[in-house]
C-alpha positions as CSV (number, residue, x, y, z in Angstrom):
1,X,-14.6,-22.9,-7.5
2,X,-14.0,-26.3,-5.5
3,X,-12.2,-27.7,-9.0
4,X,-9.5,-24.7,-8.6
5,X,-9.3,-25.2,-4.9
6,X,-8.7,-28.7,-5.2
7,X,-5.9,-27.9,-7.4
8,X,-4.5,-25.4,-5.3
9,X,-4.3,-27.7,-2.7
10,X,-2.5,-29.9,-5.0
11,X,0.0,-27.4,-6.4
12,X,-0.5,-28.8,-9.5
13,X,0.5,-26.2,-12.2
14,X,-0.1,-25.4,-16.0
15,X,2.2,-23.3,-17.9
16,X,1.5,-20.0,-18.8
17,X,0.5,-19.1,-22.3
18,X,-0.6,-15.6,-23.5
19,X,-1.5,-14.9,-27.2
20,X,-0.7,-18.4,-28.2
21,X,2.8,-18.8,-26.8
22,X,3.9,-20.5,-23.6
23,X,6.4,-18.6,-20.9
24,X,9.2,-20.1,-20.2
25,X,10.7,-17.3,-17.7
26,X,9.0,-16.8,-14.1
27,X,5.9,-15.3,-13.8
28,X,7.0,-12.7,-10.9
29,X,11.3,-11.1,-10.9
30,X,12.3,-10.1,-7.0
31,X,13.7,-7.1,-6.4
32,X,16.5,-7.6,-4.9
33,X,16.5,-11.1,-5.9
34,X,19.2,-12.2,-3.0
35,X,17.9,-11.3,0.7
36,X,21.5,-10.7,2.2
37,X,21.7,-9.9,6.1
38,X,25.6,-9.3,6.9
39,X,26.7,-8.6,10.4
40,X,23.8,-9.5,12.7
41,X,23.4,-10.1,16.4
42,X,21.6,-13.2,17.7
43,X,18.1,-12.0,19.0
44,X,18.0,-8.4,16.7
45,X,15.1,-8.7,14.6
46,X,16.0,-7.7,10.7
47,X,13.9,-6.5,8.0
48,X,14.0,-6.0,4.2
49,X,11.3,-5.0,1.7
50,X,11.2,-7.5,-2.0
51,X,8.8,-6.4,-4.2
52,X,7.5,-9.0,-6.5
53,X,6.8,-7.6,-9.9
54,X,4.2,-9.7,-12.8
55,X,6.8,-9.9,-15.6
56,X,4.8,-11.6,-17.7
57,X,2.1,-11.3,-20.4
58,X,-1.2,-11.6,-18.9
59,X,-2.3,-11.2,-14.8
60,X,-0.7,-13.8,-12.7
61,X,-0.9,-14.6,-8.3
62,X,1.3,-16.0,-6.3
63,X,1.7,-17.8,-3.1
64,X,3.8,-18.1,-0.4
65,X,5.0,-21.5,0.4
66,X,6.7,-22.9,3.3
67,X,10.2,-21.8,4.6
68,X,12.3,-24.8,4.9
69,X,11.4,-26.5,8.4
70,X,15.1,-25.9,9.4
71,X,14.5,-21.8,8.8
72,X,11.5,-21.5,9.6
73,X,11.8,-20.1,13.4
74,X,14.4,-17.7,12.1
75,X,12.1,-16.2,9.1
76,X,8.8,-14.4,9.2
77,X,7.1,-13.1,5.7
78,X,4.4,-10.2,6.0
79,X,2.4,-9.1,2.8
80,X,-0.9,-8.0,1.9
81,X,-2.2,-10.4,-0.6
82,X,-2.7,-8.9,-3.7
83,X,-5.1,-11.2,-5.5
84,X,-3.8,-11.3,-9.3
85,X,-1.8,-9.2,-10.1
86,X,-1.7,-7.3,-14.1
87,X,1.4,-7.1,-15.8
88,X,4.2,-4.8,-14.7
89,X,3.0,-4.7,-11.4
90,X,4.0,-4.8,-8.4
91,X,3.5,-6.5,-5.1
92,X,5.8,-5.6,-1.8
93,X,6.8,-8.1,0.7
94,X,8.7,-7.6,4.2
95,X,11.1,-10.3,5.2
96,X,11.7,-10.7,8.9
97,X,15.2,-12.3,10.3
98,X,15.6,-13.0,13.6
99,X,18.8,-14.9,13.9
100,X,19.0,-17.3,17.1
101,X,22.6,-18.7,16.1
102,X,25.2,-17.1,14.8
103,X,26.1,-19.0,11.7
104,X,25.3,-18.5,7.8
105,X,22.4,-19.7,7.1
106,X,21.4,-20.2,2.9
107,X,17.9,-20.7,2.3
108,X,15.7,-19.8,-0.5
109,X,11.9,-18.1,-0.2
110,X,9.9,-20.3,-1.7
111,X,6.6,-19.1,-4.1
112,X,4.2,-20.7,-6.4
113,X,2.5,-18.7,-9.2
């Protein structure tokens, strides 16, 4: 248990590899895979649901890393973790945008599985 903490804290990853073959695609597909809020006010709060779904052979967890620093007061992420999660399923998170300025802002949610 402390070996896979310490490399957790690390992020250092292996690839995946189910019945002798290694994965080359992404572990979990978004849905939608582009968060788009058009026509917000400054100071409305925004929500939209993603759900994250296993697409690959075997069970497979994720985390949530860090918003960009820049973002980061504009951006809040809600989930229940799900542990690992079996193939073809699913996982739902909320994204929360409160915009402060009223500029574009392109930014990408960032996750390690």
């Amino acid at each position: 248990l402390a070996e896979a903490r310490a490399r957790a804290r690390k992020n250092l990853v292996e690839p995946q590899a189910a019945l002798g073959k290694e994965r080359q695609a992404p572990a979990f597909i978004a849905t939608p895979d582009i968060i788009l809020f058009r026509d917000f006010e400054v100071g409305k709060v925004y929500r939209q649901r993603v759900t994250l779904t296993n697409a690959s052979r075997g069970y497979s967890a994720f985390r949530l890393l860090e918003i960009d620093a820049a973002f980061k007061d504009f951006f809040a992420v809600t989930y229940t973790f799900p542990g690992k999660v079996a193939p073809g399923m699913g996982c739902e998170l909320t994204v929360a945008f409160e915009p402060k300025l009223d500029e574009d802002i392109d930014t990408v949610l960032p996750l390690l599985s």
